[in-house]
N, C-alpha and C positions, 0 to 999 in steps of 0.2 A: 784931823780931829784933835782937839785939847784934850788936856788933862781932866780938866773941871767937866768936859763933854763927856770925857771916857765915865769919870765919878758918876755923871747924874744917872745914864745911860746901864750903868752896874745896879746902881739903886734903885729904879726901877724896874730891871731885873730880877731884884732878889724880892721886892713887895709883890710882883706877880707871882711868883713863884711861891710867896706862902698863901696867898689869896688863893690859888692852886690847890694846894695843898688843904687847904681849911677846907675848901669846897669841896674837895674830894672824901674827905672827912666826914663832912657833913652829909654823902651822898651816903656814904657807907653806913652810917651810924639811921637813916632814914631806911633804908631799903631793910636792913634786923631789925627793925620798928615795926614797919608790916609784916614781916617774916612772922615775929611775936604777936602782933594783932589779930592776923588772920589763923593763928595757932590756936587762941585766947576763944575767936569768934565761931569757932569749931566743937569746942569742948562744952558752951552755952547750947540747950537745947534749944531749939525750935518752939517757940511760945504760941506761934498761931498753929502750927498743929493739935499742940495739946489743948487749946482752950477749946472747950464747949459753947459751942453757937449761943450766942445772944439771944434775946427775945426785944423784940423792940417795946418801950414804954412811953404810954401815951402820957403827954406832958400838956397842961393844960386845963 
């Protein structure tokens, strides 16, 4: 293996490795996104509980 082989072969290395890294990043920062959404989605009442049954109106 060359020099210039060894070079490319490093630098592609180290690009995977932050790719890696971002995505990893990205999982973490997603997964306390729902953690918060489904915290958020809890604290909202229940709307079709509390409403009062409709009446249907004739249209026409």
């Amino acid at each position: 293996m060359t020099t210039s082989e060894k070079y490319v072969t490093a630098a592609y290395c180290v690009v995977f490795a932050i790719v890696l890294v971002y995505v990893l990043i990205m999982a973490l920062k997603l997964q306390r996104l729902e953690r918060e959404v489904d915290e958020i989605a809890g604290r909202v009442p229940d709307e079709d509980a509390e409403e009062a049954p409709r009446e249907t109106a004739q249209v026409g």
